[in-house]
C-alpha positions as CSV (number, residue, x, y, z in Angstrom):
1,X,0.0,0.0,0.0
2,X,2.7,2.7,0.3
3,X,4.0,2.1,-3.1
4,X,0.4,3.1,-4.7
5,X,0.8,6.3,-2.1
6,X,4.2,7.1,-3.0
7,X,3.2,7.1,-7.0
8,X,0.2,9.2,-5.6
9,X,2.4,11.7,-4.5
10,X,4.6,11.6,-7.5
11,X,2.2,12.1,-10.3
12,X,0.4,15.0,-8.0
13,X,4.0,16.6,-7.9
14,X,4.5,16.1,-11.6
15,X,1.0,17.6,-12.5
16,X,1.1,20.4,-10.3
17,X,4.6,21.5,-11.5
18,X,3.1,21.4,-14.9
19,X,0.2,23.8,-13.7
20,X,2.9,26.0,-12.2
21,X,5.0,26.2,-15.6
22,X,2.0,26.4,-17.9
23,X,1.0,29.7,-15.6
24,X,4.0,31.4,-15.6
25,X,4.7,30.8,-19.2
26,X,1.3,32.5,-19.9
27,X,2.3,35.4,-17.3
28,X,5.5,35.9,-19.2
29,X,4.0,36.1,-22.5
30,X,1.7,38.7,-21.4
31,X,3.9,40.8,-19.5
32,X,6.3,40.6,-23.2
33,X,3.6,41.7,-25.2
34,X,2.0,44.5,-23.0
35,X,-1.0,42.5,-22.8
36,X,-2.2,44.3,-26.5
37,X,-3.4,41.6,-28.2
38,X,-6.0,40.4,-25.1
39,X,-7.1,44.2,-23.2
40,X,-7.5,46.7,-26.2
41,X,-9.6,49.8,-25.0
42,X,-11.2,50.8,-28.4
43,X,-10.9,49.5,-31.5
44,X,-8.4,51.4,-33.9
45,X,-9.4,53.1,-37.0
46,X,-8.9,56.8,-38.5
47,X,-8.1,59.3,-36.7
48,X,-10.4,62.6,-37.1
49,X,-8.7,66.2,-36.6
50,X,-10.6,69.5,-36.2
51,X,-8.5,72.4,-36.7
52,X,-9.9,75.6,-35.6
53,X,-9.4,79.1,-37.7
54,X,-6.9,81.2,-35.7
55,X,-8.5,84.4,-33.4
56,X,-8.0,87.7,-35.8
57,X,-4.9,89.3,-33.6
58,X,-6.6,92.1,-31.5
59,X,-6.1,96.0,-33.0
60,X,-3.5,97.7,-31.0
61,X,-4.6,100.5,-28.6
62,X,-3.3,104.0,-30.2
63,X,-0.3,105.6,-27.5
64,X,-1.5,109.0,-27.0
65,X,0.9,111.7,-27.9
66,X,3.1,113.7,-25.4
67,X,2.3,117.6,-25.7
68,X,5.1,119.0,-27.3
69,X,7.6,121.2,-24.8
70,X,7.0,124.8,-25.4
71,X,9.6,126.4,-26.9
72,X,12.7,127.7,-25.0
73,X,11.9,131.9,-25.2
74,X,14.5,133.2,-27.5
75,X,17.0,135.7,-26.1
């Protein structure tokens, strides 16, 4: 009776070391790939730009003019 247990416990090793590679092959294949090909947010297609006219540039405000100095009184 304790060979069939220690075959038991051989072929449960052997099958859960092959659950343990199988998982961590498929965690390394998705960490390689970015996970693209399984968790895309939207589906790709054309892209649509909308290009606004540009705002007319605003006048500039007119700089008063000084007052001219008198003239210096001639001597």
């Amino acid at each position: 009776m304790s060979e069939q247990n220690a075959s038991g416990r051989g072929m449960l090793a052997f099958v859960l070391g092959g659950v343990v590679i199988a998982i961590a092959g498929l965690v390394w294949y998705l960490v390689a790939t970015d996970g693209a090909r399984f968790w895309r947010s939207a589906p790709t297609g054309p892209s649509v730009t909308i290009e606004l006219p540009a705002a007319p540039a605003p006048e500039p405000t007119p700089v008063p003019a000084e007052p001219a100095a008198p003239a210096a009184p001639a001597d």
